[in-house]
C-alpha positions as CSV (number, residue, x, y, z in Angstrom):
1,X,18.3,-105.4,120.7
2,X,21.8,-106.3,122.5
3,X,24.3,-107.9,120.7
4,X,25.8,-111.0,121.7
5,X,29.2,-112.1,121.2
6,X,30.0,-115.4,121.2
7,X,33.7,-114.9,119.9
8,X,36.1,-116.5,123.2
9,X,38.6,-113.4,124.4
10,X,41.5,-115.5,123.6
11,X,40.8,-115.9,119.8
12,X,40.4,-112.0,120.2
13,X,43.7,-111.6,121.5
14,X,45.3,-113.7,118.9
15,X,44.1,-111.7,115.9
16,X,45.3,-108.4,117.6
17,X,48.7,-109.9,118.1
18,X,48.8,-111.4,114.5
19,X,47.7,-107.7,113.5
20,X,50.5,-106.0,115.4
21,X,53.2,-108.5,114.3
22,X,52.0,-107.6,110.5
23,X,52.1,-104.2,111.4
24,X,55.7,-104.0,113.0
25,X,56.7,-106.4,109.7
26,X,55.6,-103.9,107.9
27,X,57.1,-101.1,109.4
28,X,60.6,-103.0,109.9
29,X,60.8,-103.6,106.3
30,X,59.9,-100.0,105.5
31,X,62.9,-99.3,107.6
32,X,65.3,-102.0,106.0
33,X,64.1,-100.7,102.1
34,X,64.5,-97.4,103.4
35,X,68.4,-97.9,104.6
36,X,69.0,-100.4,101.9
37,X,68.1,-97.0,99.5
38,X,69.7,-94.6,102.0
39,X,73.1,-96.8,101.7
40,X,72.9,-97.1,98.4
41,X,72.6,-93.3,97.4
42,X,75.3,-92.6,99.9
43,X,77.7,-95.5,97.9
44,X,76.7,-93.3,94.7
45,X,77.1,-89.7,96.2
46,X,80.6,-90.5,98.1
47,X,82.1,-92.4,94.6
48,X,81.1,-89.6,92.7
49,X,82.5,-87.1,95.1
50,X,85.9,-89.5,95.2
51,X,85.5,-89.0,91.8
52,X,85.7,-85.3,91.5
53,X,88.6,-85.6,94.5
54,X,90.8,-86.7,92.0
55,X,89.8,-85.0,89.4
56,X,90.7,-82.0,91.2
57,X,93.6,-83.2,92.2
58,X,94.6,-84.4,89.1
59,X,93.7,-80.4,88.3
60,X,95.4,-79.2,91.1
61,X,98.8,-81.1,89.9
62,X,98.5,-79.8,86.6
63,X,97.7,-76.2,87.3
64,X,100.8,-76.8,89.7
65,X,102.8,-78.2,86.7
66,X,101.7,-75.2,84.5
67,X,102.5,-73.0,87.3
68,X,106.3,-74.5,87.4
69,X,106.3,-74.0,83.8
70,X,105.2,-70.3,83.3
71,X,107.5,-69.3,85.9
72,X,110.3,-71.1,84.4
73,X,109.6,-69.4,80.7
74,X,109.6,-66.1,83.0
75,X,113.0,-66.8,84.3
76,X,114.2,-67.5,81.5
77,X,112.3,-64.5,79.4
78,X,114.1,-62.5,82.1
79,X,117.4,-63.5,81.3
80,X,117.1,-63.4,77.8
81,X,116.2,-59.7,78.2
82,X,118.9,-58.7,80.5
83,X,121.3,-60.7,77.5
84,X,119.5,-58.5,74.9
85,X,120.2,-55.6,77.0
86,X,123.7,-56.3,77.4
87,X,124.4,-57.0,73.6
88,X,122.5,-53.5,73.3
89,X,125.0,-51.6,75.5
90,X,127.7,-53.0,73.9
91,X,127.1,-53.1,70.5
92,X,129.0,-50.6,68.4
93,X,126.3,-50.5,65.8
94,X,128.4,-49.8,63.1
95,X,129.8,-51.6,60.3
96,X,133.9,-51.6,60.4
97,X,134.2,-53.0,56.9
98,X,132.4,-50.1,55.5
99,X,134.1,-47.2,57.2
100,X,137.6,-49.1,56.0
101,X,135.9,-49.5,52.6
102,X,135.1,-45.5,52.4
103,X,138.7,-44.3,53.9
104,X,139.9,-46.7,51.0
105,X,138.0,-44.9,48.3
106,X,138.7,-41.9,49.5
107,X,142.8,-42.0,49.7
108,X,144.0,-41.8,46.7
109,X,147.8,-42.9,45.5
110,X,149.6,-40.5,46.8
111,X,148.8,-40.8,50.1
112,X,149.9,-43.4,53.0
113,X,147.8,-44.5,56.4
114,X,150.0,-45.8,58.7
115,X,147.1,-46.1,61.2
116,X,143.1,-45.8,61.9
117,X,141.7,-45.8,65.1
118,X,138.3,-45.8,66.3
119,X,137.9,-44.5,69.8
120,X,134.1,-44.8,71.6
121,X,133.3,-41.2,73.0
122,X,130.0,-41.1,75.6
123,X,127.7,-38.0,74.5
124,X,128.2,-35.0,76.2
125,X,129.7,-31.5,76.9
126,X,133.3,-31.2,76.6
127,X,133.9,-31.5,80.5
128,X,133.3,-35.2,80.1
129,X,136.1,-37.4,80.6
130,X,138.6,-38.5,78.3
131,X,137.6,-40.8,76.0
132,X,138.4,-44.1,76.4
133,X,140.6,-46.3,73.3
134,X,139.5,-49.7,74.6
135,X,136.8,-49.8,71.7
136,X,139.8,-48.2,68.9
137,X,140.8,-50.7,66.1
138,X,144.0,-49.8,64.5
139,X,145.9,-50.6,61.7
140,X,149.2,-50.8,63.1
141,X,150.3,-51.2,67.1
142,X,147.3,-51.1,69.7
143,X,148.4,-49.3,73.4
144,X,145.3,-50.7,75.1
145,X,146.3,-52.0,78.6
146,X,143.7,-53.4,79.5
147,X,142.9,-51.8,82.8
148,X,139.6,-49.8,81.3
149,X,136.6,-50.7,80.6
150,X,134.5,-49.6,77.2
151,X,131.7,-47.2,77.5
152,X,128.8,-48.9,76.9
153,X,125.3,-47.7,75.9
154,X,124.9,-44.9,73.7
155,X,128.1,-43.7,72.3
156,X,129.5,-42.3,69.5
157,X,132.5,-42.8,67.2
158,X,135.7,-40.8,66.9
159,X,138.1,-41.7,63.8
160,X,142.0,-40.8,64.3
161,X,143.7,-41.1,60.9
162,X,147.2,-41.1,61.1
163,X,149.4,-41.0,57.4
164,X,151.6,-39.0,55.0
165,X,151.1,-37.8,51.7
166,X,153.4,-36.4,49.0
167,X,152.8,-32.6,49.4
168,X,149.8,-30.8,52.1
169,X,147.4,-30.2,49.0
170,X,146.8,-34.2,48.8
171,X,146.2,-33.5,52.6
172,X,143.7,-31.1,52.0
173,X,142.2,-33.1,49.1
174,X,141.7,-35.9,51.3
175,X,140.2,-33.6,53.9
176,X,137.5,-32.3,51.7
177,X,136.5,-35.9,50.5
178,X,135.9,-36.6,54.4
179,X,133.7,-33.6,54.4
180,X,131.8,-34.3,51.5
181,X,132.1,-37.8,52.6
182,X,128.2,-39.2,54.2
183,X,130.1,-41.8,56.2
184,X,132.3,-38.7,58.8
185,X,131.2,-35.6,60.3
186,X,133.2,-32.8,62.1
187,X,136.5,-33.3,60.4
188,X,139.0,-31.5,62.4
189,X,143.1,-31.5,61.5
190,X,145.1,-32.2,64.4
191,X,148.2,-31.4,62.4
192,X,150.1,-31.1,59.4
193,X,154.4,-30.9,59.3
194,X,156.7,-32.0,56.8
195,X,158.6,-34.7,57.1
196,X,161.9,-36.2,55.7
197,X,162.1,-39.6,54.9
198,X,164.5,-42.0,53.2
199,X,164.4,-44.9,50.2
200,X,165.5,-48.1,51.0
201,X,169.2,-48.7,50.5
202,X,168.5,-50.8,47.4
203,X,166.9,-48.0,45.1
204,X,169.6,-45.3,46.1
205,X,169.1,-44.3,49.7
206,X,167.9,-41.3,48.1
207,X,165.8,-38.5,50.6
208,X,162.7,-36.6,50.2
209,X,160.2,-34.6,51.6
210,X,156.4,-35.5,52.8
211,X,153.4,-34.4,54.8
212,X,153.1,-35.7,57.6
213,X,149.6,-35.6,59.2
214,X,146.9,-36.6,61.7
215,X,143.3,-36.3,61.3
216,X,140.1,-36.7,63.5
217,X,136.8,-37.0,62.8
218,X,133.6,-38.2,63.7
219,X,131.5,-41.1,62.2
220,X,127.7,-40.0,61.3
221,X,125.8,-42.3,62.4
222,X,123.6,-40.3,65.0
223,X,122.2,-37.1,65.1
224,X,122.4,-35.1,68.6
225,X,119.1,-32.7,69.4
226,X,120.0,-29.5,71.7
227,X,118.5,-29.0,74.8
228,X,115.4,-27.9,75.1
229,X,116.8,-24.3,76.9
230,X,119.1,-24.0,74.2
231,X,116.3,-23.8,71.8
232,X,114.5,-21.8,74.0
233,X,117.3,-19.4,73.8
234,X,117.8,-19.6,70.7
235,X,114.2,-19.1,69.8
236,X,114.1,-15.7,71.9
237,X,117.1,-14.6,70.1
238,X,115.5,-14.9,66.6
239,X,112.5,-12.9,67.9
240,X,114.5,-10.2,69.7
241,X,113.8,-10.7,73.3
């Protein structure tokens, strides 16, 4: 059996056009949702990565800050050591008052200081150079010039005691108290001489004889190790070699 058509071409062409406007409508709207949600996920995605811009900016300028800042407490931790170092060099480490206090106990009546010095000595051999009185505290008169500078760093103290007493056994007396004494060490006489001296006009003018002397010695306040060859030495002489 054929089949007739009675359907005109025209009404045929119609409904294929209607069909392919739909189908572009369609499509064209796919399109327009799809960049509608493409836009709006790129919106999103480049406001949250301005977001984390400036938050890592904001990071950036505080980790700058803090940079700044640790480096400044440096700086300054530097120079608070190189002032601790320097009040370590010249520090005398010992207590003035005190050694005065024990010379004072230890001179008795009959005797007379007319002067105490302190004098810094470096450690050393006795090549060394001479020690230098810019550190020395006296009692009476002070001959510092001013043209030296004070040892600094480790350094030990020599005491100069200048004085007279009423006859040389109150000199020796006071010498042995310095020995005995926990405050000195190495108490050497520099010299002892009689002396003549005179009252004052109102009680007679009337003359008589002293000891005149001059005392050095060292304070103890450190403790000096030989050298390891002079132990050495010292060790092979013990056993006989």
């Amino acid at each position: 059996m054929k089949e007739i058509d009675f359907l005109p071409t025209w009404y045929k062409s119609d409904r294929q056009r209607q069909i392919s406007y739909r189908t572009q409508y369609v499509g064209i709207g796919g399109i327009f949702l799809a960049m509608v949600m493409w836009s709006f996920i790129a919106t999103r995605s480049l406001s949250k990565t301005a977001a984390e811009l400036a938050l890592a900016e904001s990071k950036s300028a505080s980790a700058e800050r803090a940079a700044q800042e640790i480096a400044a407490i440096r700086d300054e931790a530097a120079h608070l050591q190189e002032k601790a170092r320097t009040i370590e060099e010249i520090d005398s480490k010992i207590d003035v008052a005190n050694v005065l206090a024990e010379i004072s106990f230890l001179v008795d009546r009959k005797t007379v200081l007319s002067e105490v010095e302190f004098v810094a000595e470096k450690f050393g051999g006795e090549q060394e150079a001479k020690p230098n009185n810019c550190s020395t505290v006296k009692m009476v008169g002070d001959n510092f010039s001013g043209k030296e500078s004070p040892p600094l760093g480790d350094v030990r103290f020599k005491v100069l005691i200048n004085g007279v007493a009423s006859d040389a056994s109150d000199v020796a007396a006071l010498i042995c108290k310095l020995e005995d004494s926990p405050y000195f060490c190495q108490v050497v006489p520099l010299f002892t001489r009689n002396k003549e001296m005179k009252t004052a006009a109102s009680a007679g003018g009337e003359k008589f004889q002293v000891s005149e002397f001059k005392i050095s010695c060292n304070l103890a306040n450190y403790r000096q190790e030989e050298p390891y060859f002079a132990k050495g030495a010292q060790k092979r002489k013990a056993a006989g070699l």
